[in-house]
C-alpha positions in Angstrom: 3.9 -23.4 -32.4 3.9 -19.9 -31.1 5.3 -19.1 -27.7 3.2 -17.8 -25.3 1.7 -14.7 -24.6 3.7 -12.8 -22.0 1.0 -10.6 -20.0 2.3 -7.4 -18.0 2.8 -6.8 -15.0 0.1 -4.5 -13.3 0.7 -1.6 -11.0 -1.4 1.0 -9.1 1.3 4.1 -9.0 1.1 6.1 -5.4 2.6 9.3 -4.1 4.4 9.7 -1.1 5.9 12.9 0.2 6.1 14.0 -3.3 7.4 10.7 -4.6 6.3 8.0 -7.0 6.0 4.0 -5.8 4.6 1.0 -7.4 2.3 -1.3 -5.7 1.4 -4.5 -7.0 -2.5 -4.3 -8.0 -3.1 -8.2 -7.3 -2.5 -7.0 -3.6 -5.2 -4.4 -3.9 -8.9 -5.2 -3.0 -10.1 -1.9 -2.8 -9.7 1.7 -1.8 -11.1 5.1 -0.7 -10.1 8.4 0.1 -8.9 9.3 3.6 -11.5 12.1 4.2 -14.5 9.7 3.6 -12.9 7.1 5.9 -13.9 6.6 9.5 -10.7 6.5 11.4 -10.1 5.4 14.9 -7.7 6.4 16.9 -4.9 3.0 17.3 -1.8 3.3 18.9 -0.8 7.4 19.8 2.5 7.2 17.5 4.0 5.3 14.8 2.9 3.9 11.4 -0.4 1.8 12.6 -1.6 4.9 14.8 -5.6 4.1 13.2 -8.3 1.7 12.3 -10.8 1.8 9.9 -13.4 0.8 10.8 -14.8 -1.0 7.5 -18.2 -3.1 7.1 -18.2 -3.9 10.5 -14.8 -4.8 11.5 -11.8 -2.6 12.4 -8.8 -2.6 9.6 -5.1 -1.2 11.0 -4.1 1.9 8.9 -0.1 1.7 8.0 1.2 5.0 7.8 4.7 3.9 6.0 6.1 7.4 5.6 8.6 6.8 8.4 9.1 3.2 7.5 10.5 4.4 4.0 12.9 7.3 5.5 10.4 10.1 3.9 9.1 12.9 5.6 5.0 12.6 6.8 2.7 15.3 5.3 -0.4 16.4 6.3 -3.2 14.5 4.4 -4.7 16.4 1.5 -7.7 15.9 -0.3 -6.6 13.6 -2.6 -5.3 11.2 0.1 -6.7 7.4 -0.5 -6.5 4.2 1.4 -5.1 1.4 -0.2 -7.2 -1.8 1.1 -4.7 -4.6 1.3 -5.8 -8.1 0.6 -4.5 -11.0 2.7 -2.4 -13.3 0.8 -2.0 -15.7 3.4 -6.3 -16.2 3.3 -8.9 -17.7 0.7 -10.2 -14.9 -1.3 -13.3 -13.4 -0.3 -15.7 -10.2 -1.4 -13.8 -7.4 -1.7 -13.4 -5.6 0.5 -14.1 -7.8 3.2 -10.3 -9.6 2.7 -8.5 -6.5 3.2 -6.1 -7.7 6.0 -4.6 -3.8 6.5 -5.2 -0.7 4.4 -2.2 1.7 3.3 -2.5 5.2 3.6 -0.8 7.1 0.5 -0.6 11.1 -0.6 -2.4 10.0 -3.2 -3.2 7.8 -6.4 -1.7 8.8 -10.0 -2.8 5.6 -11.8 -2.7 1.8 -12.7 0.6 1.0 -15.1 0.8 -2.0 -17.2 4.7 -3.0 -17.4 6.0 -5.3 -19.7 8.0 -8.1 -17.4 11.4 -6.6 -18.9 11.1 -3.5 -17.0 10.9 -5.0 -13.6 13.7 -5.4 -11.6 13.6 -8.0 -8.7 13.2 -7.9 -6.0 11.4 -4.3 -6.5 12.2 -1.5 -9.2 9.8 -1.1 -12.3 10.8 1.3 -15.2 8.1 4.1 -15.5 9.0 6.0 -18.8 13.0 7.3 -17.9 12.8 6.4 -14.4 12.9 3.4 -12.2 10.5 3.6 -9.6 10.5 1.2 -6.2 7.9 -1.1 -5.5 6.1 -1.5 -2.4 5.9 -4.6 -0.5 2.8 -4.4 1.7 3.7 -7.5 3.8 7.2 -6.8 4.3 6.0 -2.8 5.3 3.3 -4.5 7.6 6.0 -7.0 9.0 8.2 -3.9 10.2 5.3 -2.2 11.6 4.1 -4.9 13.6 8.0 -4.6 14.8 8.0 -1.3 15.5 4.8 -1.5 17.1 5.9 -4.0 19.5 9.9 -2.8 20.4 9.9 -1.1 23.4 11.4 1.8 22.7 7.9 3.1 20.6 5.7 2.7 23.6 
């Protein structure tokens, strides 16, 4: 009997402030660049400081650049939204489960990994580098936190 077939592990790989950061695909129900995106104006400072306002709803936009200890740049062209799917909900049509969207420099690609070059609880091996990996409900969680401490309002 054969053993069985070990899949990979699949990645979209984002840039931020000029570095390179894994998030999981699964998590991923769509995405679009920034400049074709109708943003709202949420709260005046911090990381959820938008909305996108998406098939009739309003999204929150997490800007985790500050959240991460890396320096915010201007959005480019090439700047995409991540859309976000809840994991906590049913599936639906994407992208009507996006519970957030992520706002990244920019997209490089989707990776495959074997499981052997990922590191819990977060590091995959891209070529001769480990690379972090982004966990979009524990960067929403501190958001939300930051959001609601006084000292941001």
């Amino acid at each position: 009997m054969s053993a069985p077939a070990i899949h990979p592990l699949r990645f979209i790989i984002v840039r931020l402030a000029g570095r390179d950061f894994a998030v999981p695909a699964a998590r991923i129900c769509g995405m679009l660049l920034r400049n074709t995106a109708t943003l709202r104006p949420g709260q005046p400072a911090g990381p959820l400081r938008y909305s996108l306002e998406l098939q009739s709803r309003s999204v929150p936009v997490l800007v985790p650049h500050a959240l991460l200890g890396l320096e915010e740049r201007s959005p480019s062209s090439r700047a995409c939204l991540l859309l976000i799917r809840d994991a906590s909900r049913q599936p639906a049509p994407p992208p009507a489960d996006a519970a957030f969207a992520l706002a990244v420099d920019s997209v490089s690609r989707l990776e495959e990994i074997p499981p052997s070059l990922y590191r819990a609880p977060g590091r995959v091996r891209l070529g001769e580098a480990w690379r972090d990996v982004l966990d979009p409900d524990q960067l929403y969680r501190a958001a939300l936190a930051e959001a609601a401490s006084p000292a941001t309002k």
